[in-house]
N, C-alpha and C positions, 0 to 999 in steps of 0.2 A: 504493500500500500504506500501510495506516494503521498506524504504529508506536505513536504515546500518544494516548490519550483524556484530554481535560479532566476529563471527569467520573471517572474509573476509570483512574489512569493506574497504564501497567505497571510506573513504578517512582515511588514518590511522592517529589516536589522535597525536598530538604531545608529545614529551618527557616530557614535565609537565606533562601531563594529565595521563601519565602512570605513574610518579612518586605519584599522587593525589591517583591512585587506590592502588601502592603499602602501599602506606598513609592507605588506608582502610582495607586494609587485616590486615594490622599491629595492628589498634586500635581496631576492631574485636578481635584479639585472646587475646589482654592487656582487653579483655572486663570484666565487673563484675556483679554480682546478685543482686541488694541490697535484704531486704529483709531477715526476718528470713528463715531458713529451714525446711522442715515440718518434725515431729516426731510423730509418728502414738502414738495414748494413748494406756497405759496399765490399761484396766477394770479391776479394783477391783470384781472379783466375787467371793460370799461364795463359800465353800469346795461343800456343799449338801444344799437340800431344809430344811428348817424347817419343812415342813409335807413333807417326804422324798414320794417315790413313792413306795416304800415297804411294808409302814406303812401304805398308803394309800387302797393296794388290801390287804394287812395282813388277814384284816378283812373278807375278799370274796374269800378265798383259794376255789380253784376248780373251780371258776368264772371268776375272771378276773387276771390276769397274767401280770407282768412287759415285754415288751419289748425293746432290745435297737437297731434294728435293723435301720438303716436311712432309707433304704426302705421304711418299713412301714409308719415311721413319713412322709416320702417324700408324698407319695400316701395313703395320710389315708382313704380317701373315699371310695376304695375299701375294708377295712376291714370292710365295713357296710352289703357288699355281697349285692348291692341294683343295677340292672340293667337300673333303672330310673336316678336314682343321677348318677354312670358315666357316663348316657347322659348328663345330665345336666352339667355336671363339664365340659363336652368337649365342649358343647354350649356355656358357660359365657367364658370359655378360648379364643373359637372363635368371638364370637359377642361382648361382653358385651364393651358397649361406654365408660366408666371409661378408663378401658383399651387403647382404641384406642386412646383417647385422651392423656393418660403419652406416647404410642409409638411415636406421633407428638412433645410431650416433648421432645424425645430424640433424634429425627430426627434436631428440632430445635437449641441442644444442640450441635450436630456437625455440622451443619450449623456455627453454631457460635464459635468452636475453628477452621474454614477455617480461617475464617473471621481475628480471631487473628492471627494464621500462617502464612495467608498474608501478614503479615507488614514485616517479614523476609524478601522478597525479593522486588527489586527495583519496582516501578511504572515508567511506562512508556504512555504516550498519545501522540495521531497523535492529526497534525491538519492542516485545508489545507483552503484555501479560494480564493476568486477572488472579485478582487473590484475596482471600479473607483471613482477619484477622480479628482475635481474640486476644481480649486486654483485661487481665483483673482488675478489680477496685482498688485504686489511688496506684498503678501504676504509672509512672511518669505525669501525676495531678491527674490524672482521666476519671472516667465516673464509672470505667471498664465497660465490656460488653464487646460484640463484634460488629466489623464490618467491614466491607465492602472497598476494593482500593483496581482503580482499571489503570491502564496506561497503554499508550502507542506513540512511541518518536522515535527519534535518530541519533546518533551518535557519529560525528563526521570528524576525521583529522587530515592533516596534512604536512609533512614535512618539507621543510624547504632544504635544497640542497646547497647551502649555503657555500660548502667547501668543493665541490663537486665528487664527492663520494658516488652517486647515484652516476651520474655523470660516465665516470670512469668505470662502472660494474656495467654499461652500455657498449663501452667501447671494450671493454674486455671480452663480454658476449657476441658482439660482432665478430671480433678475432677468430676465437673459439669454434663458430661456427664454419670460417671463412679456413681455417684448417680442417676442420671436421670432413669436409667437402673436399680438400685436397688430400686428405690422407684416404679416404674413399677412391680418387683418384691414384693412389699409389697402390692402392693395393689393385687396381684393377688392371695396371702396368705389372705386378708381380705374378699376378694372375693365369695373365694371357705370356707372358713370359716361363710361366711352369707349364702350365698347358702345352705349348710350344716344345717345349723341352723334352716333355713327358713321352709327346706322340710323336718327335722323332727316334727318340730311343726306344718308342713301340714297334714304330716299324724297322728301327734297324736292327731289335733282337728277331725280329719278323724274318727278317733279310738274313739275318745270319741261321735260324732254321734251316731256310732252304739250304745254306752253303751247309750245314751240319748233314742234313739230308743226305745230300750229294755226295759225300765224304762218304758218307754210310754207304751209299750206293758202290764208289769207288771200290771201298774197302771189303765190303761182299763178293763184286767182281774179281780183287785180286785173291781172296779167301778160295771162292771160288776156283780162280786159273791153278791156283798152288794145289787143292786139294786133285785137281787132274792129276798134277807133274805127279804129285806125290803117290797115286794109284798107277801108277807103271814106271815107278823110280826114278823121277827125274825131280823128285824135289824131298826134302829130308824131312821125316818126323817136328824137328824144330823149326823149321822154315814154317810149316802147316800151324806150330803153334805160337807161331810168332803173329801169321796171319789172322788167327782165331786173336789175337791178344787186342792187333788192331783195332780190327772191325769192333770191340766187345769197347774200347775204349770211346769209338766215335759215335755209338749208339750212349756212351754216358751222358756226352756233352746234351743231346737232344733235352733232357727231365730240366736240367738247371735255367736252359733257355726259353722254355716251357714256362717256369716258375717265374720267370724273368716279365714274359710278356705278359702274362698274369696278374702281375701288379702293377706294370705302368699303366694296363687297362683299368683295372680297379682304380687308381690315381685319376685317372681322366675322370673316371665317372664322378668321383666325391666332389670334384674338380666342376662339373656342371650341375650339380646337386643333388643327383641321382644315387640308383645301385646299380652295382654293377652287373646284371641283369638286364638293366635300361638300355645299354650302351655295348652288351655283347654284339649284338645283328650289326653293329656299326664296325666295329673293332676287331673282331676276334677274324676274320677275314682278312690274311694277306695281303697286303695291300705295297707299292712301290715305294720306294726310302724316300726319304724326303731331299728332294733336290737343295744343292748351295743356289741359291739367288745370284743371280749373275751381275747384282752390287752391290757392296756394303754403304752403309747409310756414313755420313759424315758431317761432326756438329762441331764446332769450336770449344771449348771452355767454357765460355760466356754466355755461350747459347745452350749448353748445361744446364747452367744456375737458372735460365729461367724455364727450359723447357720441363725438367723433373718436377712433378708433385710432392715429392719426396721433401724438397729442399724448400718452395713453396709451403709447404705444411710447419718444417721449424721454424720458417719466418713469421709465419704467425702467430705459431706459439709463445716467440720470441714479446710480438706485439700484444698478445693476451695479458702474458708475467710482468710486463710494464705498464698497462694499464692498474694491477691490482696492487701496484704501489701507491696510487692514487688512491685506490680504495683503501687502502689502512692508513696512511697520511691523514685523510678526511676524519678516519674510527677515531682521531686524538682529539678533534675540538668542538666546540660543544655544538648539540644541532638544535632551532629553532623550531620548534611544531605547534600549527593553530588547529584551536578546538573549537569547537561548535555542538552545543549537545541543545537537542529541543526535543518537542514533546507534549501530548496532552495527558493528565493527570487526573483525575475525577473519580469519587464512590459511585455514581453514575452514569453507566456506561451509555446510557440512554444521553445524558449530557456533556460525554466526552469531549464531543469536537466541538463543542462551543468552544468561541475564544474565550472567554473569560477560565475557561481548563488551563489553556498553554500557558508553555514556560520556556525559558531556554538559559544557556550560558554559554557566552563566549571568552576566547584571550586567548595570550601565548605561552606556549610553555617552552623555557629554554633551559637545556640541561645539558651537563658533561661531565667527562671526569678530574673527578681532583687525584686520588690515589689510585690505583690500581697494581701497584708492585714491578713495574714495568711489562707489563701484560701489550699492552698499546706498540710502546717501542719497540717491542721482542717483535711483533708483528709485521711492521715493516720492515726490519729487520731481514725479517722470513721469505715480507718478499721479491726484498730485494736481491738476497739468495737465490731465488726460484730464478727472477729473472735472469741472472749470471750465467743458471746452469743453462737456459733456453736461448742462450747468445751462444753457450760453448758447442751447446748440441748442435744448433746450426750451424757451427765451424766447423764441427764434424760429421756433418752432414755432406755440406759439401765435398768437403777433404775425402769423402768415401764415395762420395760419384766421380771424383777426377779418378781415383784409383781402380775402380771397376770397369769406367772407361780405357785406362790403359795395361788392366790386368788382361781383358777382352781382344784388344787390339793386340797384347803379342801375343797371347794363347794364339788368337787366328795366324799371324804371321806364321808364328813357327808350327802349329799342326797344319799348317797349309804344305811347306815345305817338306815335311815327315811323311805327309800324305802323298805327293808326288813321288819319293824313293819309294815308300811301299805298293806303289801300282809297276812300277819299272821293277822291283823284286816278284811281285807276283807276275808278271811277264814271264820274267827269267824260270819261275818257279814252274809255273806251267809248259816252260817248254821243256824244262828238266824232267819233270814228270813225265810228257808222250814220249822223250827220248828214253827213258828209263824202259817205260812197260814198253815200247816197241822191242828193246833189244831183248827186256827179258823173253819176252815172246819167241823171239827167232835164238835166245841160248845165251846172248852173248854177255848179258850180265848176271849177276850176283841177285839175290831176292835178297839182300839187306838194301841196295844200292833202292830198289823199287820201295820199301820201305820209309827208309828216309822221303827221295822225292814226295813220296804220298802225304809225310805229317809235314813237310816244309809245305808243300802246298796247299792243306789245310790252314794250316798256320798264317798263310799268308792272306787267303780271302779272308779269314774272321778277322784279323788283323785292318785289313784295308775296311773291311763293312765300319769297324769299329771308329776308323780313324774319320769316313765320311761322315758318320754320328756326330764326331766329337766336333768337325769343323760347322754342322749348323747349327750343335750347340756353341760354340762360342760367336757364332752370329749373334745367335737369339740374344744372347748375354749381351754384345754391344747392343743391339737395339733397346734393350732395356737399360742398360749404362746408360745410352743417350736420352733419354725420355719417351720411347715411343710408346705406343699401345694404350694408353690412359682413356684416349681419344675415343675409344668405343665405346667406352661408359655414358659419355654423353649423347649418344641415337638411343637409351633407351626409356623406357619411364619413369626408371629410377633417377635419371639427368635431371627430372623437373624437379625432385627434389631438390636435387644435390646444385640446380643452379637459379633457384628462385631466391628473390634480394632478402633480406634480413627482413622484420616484419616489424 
């Protein structure tokens, strides 16, 4: 029930009481900040990388190629040309629980600068009751007896922010939010960076099946050719069980690779927020390795610091911890709050809202503290602490995306160049191998010399599958050093959360 109107009240304040308000407007605009001011930092970043990215493809002219398009770095997944992984990336985008859970961060995040916003303006409560009382004879001079007591009014306050305490819990929840959002974004760059990860080493224990396969096949065939020789003595007892040793060994490797693929499935699937049931008929199907992208992405230093969410996120953190200096600076002096309490009061509830019921009081109340044992000081104190640690964290934040960017870049250089020798040894290896079982065939060699060939030959595909893995994993690791992939969090509906203004 509404009893007064600002605009049209049913009984107009008295002359003090306008004077008290003009009182408040006044000490509002004399209001102050305590509180440092926030000043965004200037990252120190190097000119270039120490393994620049130049010097990194130099080596693989005709192969892989620098590019500096954001595009690309933005949407790297697509330069895989893999029609499975951009399902996947549009799955984990949609589903994956990490995610939904920073989106409820951020929602909670502006929940929580209303909450500070609210102290801006006045509090106001109704309240209303009905009650009878009973009074003996000559208590407090009365003639005792009962009656009858109604009431309905208001109760309004409001604090002025005199110091800007209120002020700075604003700008602190801005903040807070404004990383909330960008740490959303980081993890959705971590994300699609494991996904990536994940479903090339799916397919490349995939790819190394087959090569285990084929081994099996090999080495049955030479099981096979021996156990001939050896049925009309052309090959010895331990030759036969040399062959039997083979074969028994390269059917081992199959279970482990097996287990292997197994879980980077399972991985994927938790990964889009499924079980791994959901995503067998996707997965569990042999599918081609995943190709190197024919260029690596290429960012400056500088264009790091802004493009990572990561780094973004302690910045703001940074300007959260500084703002809530302001807030305990303010907790020290005293705050000035006007009150207004009104009301109709009457044993007849029938006559309530007559005027001649109402009542009211106004004024100011101003209070702070004299003692407290240093309680106040220790405070800012605290946090001013907080804030040191959210300047260091961003210096080490950054300091840890220059270095993943250049841990990336020479992993790739140098498993580029290892990669190379191991396709020119697995050449060799393979022609060792036909040369071997040809001559065993026609007599001219030894069944150890076939032997050998056979596990260097194994050794060398699983080897190379191996080392094509490692090099689109150290892609995917630059593209995520550099800041890519974040960028698909925003096509979805969770984006409007995560980029609607403050409220």
């Amino acid at each position: 029930m509404t009893l007064m109107s600002a605009s049209t009240p049913l009984f107009p304040l008295p002359r003090r009481a306008r004077l008290l308000a003009a009182t408040a407007a006044l000490a509002l605009t004399a209001a102050c900040t305590l509180g440092p001011d926030y000043q965004p930092p200037a990252a120190d970043a190097p000119a270039s990388w120490s393994a620049t990215t130049t010097q990194t493809t130099g080596q693989v002219a005709g192969k892989t190629q620098v590019n500096t398009d954001a595009t690309v770095l933005a949407h790297w997944w697509t330069e895989f040309r893999d029609p499975t992984l951009d399902k996947l990336v549009a799955d984990v985008v949609a589903g994956n629980l990490d995610l939904k859970v920073a989106e409820q961060r951020i929602l909670s995040a502006r929940a929580q600068r209303q909450q500070a916003a609210a102290a801006q303006y006045p509090s106001v409560k109704g309240e209303s009751a009905a009650m009878r009382n009973r009074l003996p004879p000559g208590a407090t001079g009365s003639l005792g007896g009962t009656s009858n007591i109604f009431l309905a009014g208001f109760d309004a306050s409001w604090e002025l922010d005199l110091f800007g305490g209120t002020r700075r819990s604003i700008e602190a929840a801005d903040a807070n939010i404004e990383a909330g959002i960008e740490n959303r974004r980081s993890l959705v760059m971590s994300m699609l960076a494991e996904l990536g990860t994940d479903y090339a080493a799916l397919r490349s224990v995939q790819a190394r099946i087959v090569i285990a396969n084929e081994n099996v096949r090999l080495s049955q065939e030479t099981r096979d050719l021996t156990a001939a020789k050896y049925k009309v003595g052309l090959a010895t007892e331990l030759q036969l069980a040399e062959a039997d040793g083979q074969l028994e060994q390269q059917k081992a490797v199959l279970p482990s690779l097996a287990t292997q693929a197994a879980q980077r499935a399972h991985a994927i699937a938790t990964l889009t927020g499924r079980t791994p049931a959901d995503v067998d008929s996707l997965l569990t199907t042999a599918g081609p390795e995943v190709p190197l992208p024919p260029t690596l992405p290429a960012n400056l230093p500088s264009e790091v610091v802004r493009a990572r969410p990561d780094i973004r996120a302690a910045e703001r953190t940074m300007a959260a911890t500084n703002a809530q200096i302001g807030v305990r600076e303010a907790a020290r002096f005293p705050k000035l709050s006007l009150g207004l309490i009104g009301g109709f009061l009457n044993p007849d509830i029938g006559k309530l809202l007559q005027g001649d019921s109402f009542g009211w009081s106004v004024g100011p109340t101003l209070s702070g503290p004299i003692y407290d044992g240093g309680r106040l000081k220790a405070g800012v104190k605290d946090a001013e602490a907080q804030a040191e640690e959210a300047r260091l964290t961003y210096r080490k934040t950054v300091l840890t995306a220059f270095q993943e960017v250049e841990d990336a870049l020479v992993a790739y250089s140098n498993e580029r160049q290892r990669n190379e020798t191991l396709h020119r040894a697995l050449d060799a290896a393979q022609l060792a191998q036909d040369r071997a079982r040809s001559q065993y065939r026609a007599g001219l060699a030894d069944f150890l010399t076939v032997l050998d060939a056979d596990r260097t030959l194994a050794t060398s595909k699983d080897a190379v599958a191996q080392s094509d893995y490692a090099l689109v994993q150290q892609t995917i690791a630059l593209y995520k050093a550099l800041g890519g992939g974040w960028q698909a969090g925003e096509t979805t509906t969770a984006a409007s959360v995560a980029g609607a203004p403050p409220a």
